[in-house]
N, C-alpha and C positions, 0 to 999 in steps of 0.2 A: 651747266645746269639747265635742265628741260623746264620751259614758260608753258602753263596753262593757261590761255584765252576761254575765258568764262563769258560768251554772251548773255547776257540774261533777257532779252527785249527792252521795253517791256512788250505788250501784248499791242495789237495793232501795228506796228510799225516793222512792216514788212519779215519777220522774225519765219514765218512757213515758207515763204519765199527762198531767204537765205538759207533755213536748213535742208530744204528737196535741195537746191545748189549743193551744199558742199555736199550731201549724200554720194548724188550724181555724180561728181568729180572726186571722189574718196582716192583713188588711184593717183589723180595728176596732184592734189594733195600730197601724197605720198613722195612722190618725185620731186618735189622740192623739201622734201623735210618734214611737214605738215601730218598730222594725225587725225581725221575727223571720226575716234570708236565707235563700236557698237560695243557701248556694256555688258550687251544679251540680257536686257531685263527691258519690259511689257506690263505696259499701267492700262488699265481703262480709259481714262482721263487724258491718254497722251498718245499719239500719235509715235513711231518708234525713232523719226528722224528727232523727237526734240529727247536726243541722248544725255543731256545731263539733267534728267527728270531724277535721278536716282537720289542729287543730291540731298533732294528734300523728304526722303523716304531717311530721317533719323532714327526711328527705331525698328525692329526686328517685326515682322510681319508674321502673320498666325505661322506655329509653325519653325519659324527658324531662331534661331541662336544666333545669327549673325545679322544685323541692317543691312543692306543695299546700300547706304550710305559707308559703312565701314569696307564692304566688299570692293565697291566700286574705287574706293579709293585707293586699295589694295594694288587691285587691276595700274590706275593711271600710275602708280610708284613702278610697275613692270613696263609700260608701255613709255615711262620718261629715260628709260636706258639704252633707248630705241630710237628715239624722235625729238628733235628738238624743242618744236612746239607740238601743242596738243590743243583740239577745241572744241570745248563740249556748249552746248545751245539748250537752252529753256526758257524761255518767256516767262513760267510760271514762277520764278525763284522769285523775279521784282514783287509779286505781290505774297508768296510764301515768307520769305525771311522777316519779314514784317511782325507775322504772324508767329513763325517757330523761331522764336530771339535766339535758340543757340545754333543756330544754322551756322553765320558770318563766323562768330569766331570757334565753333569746331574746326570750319573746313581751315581757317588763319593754322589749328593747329596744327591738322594736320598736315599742310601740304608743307611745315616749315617740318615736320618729322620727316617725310619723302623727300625733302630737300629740294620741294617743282616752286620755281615761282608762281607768281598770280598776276592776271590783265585779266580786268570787268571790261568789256566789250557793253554800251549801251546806247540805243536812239532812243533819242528824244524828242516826240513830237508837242507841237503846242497843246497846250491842254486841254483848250476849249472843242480844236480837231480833237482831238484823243477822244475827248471824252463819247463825244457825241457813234465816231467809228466803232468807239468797244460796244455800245450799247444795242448799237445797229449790229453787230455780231453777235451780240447775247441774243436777240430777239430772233436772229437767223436761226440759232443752234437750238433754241428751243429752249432756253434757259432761265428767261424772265418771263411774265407776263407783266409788268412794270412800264409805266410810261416811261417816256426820257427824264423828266423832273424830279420823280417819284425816284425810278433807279440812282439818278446823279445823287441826292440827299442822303440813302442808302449807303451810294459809296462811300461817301464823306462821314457818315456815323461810323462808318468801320473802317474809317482811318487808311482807306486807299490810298497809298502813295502819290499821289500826285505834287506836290511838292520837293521837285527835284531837287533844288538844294539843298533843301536836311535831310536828302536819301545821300546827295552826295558827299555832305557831311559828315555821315555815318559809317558811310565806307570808310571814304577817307580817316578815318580816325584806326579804324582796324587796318588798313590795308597801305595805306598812306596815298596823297594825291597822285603820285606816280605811277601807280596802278590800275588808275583809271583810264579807259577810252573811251571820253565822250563824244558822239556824232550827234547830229542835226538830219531828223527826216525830213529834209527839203531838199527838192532837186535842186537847188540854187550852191546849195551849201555840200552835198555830195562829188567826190572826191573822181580821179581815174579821169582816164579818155573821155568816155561816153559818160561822165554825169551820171549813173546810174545809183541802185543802192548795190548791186554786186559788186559793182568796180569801186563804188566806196570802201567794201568790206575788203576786197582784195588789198586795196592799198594799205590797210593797216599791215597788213604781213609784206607790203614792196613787192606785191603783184599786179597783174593786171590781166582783164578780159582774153586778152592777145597770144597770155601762157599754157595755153591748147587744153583752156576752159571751154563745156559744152554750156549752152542756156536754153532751158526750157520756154519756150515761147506761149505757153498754156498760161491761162491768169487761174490761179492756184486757190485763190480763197475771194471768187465775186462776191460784191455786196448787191442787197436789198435796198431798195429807195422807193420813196413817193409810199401812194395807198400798199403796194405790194409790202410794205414794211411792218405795215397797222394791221393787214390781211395774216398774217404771221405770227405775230403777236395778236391777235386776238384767237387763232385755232394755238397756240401754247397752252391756252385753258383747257383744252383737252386733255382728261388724265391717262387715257391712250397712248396720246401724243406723247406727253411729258415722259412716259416710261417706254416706249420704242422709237423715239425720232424718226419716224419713217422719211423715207427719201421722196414716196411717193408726194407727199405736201411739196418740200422744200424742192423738189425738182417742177413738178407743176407750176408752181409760181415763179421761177429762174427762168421755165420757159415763155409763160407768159410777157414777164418784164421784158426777154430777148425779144420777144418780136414786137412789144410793145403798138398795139394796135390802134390805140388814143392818140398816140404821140405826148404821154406826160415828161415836164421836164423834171427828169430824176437828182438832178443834179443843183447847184446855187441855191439852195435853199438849208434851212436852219432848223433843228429840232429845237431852239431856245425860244422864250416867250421874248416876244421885244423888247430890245432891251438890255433883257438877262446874258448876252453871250459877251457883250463887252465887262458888266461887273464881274463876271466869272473870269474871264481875262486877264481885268487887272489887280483879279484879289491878286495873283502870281508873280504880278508885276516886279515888283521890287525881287521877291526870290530868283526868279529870273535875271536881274540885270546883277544881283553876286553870281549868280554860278557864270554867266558870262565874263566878269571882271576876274573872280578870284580860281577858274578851273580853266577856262578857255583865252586867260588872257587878251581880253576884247578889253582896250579901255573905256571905248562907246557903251559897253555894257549892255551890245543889243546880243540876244539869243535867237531869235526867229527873225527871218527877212521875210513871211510871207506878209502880204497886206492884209490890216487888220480891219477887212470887210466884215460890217453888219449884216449878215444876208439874213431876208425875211424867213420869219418861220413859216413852217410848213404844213398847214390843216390840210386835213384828209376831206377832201369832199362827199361828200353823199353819192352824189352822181358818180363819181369817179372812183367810185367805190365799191358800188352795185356793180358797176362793168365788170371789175376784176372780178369779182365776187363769180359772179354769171360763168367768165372766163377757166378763172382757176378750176371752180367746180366741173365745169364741161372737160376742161383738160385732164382734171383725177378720173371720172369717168374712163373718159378715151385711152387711158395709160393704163383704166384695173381692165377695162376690156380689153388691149392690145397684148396686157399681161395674160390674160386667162384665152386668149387664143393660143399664146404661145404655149404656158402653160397644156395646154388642151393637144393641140400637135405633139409636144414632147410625149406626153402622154399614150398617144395612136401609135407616134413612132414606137416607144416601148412595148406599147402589144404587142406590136407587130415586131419587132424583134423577141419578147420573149414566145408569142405563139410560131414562127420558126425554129427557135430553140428547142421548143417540145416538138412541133415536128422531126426535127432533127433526133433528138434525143428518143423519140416514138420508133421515127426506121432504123434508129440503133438498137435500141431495144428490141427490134423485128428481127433484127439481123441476128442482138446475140439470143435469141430464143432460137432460132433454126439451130444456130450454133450448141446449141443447149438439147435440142433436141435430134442434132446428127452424135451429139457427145453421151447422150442416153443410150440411143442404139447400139451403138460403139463397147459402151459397158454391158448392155444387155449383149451382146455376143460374144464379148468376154467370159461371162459370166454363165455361157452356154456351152463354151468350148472350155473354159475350168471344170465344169461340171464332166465335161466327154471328157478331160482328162483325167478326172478321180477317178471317172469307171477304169479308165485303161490303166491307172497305178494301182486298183484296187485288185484288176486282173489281172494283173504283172506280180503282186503281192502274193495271191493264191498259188500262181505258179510257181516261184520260185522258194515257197514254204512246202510245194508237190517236191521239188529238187533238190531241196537240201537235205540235209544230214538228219537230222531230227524226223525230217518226212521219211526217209529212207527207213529209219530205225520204226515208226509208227508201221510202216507197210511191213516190214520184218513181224512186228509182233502181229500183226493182223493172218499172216503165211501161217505162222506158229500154233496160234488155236485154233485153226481152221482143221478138220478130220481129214486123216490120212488112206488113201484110195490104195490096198492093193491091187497088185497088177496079175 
């Protein structure tokens, strides 16, 4: 029987990392057994490596008769007769199933029809890091204009999962605990050779780095820190903005941050009011040490080893503010202008290829006009020498209507009434 491995992230915890990985190695994947599909379906919303986006597409889209959720599942019953395991990645399910209640147990239903098992594949980061990383990515992608406080409360009215042990409650009741793979986003607690989150992820399937896996050494999704974070979140107010997320902003500000000309420290510092990052903490406390006792078998009941530093929050300064500010703006400049040079050269090169073309095109058309005009002549002496030849069938006609029978007989009658001469 073919096992589906369901990652579902949640969000933040290395999840765009791990799916450019298995993309990347879809082949050496293969070669041990291993499935990472392409559905062949394309959301807005989602990038094409996070392939098990489909599952949350329950119903039929303008248009079809059939859901991508039924489709899709169709596909994995064909590709389970094929592959041992199979693994499809989304991030978004953790906070969708939440929302679309009959998500968990359709898919229960279905994969027990295709007869595929099921492994939730999930990291877990502490909540208080979570929370504050998503936010700092929402503000990246252009999606809030929300402070940290203001968003955190937001999330918490709508019932954000963050309380992992009655998510993992709720699996567990549909899926049973066995089905579960809980991991820990901390390098302390990641798994394989190198400590890593790949070589954690490998280890779940008894792999390793070593099994002539490639790694992308590119950091795949930088964050935003210090004023450049508040500088971003404050252009989101732009309705421009909010409806074409231009690159040109968020690249501007990425570059400024890299060369970071202040020397701000972007880093140990806290989006929480003082204070507020430990009560947030240990509202989770207790949830925390069951899902460590009764899913991970810790009897210490600890879930996170990192240290539960207080780090100061983070005001944005005036001063240090204006800098960027000054910065970034001189930076979009410099990029619409280095744009609209290039822009502008593309441009000359084009003339000047298309006014070649018409030259080209010009001494062709030179050519076939001669050509056109040696093929005139041509017909006009046709046309001249048809002409000499009608005379000369016209005169070949007269003559041999002088030589024929009929002509002979015409001249005979003409002898005949003509008066007769004696001699």
């Amino acid at each position: 029987m073919s096992t589906l491995y369901l990652h579902i992230g949640p969000p933040k915890t290395g999840t765009t990392t791990i799916q450019n990985f298995l993309w990347e190695n879809r082949e050496v994947l293969e070669a041990h057994g291993i499935c990472f599909p392409d559905p062949g379906y394309r959301y807005p919303e989602a990038d094409y490596h996070r392939n098990g986006r489909f599952l949350t597409k329950l119903r039929p889209l303008e248009g079809q008769e059939v859901s991508h959720f039924e489709e899709g599942i169709d596909k994995l019953g064909e590709l389970a007769g094929r592959y041992d395991s199979i693994i499809l990645s989304d991030e978004g399910i953790w906070k969708d199933s939440i929302r679309k209640k009959r998500l968990w147990p359709r898919l229960a239903a279905k994969l027990k029809e295709k007869q595929i098992d099921l492994r939730i594949i999930m990291y877990l980061r502490r909540q208080d890091l979570w929370a504050q990383s998503y936010w700092a990515q929402k503000v990246k992608v252009g999606k809030t204009t929300l402070g940290f406080r203001e968003y955190l409360e937001a999330m918490q009215e709508a019932g954000y999962p963050l309380d992992y042990c009655a998510y993992m409650d709720m699996l567990a009741g549909l899926f049973g605990k066995d089905s579960l793979i809980i991991r820990i986003m901390e390098k302390e607690q990641f798994r394989g050779a190198e400590h890593s989150l790949l070589s954690d992820f490998l280890d779940i399937f008894g792999l390793s780095l070593s099994d002539g896996f490639a790694q992308q050494q590119d950091v795949l999704n930088p964050k935003l820190g210090g004023t450049y974070l508040e500088l971003k979140r404050t252009l989101n107010m732009l309705p421009w903005l909010q409806e074409n997320r231009s690159n040109v902003f968020i690249g501007s500000i990425m570059k400024i941050q890299d060369l970071n000309p202040f020397r701000y420290e972007l880093s140990g510092q806290s989006f929480f009011d003082p204070g507020e990052q430990k009560l947030f903490r240990d509202s989770f406390a207790e949830s925390n040490r069951r899902l460590a006792e009764e899913y991970l078998g810790r009897e210490d009941g600890v879930l996170f080893l990192e240290d539960e530093i207080n780090l100061p929050s983070a005001p944005v300064k005036d001063s240090d503010l204006l800098h960027d500010v000054i910065l970034v703006y001189g930076t979009i400049l410099q990029t619409i202008m280095q744009h609209n040079r290039e822009r502008t050269a593309e441009q000359k090169q084009t003339v000047r290829a298309i006014r070649k073309d018409l030259n080209s095109l010009s001494r062709e058309a030179g050519k076939r006009q001669k050509s056109l005009d040696s093929f005139s002549r041509e017909i006009a002496e046709i046309r001249k020498n048809m002409d000499s030849f009608s005379k000369e069938i016209k005169g070949i006609r007269k003559s041999m209507e002088a030589n024929s029978f009929r002509g002979r007989i015409r001249r005979a009658r003409k002898r005949l009434k003509a008066p007769l001469h004696s001699s």
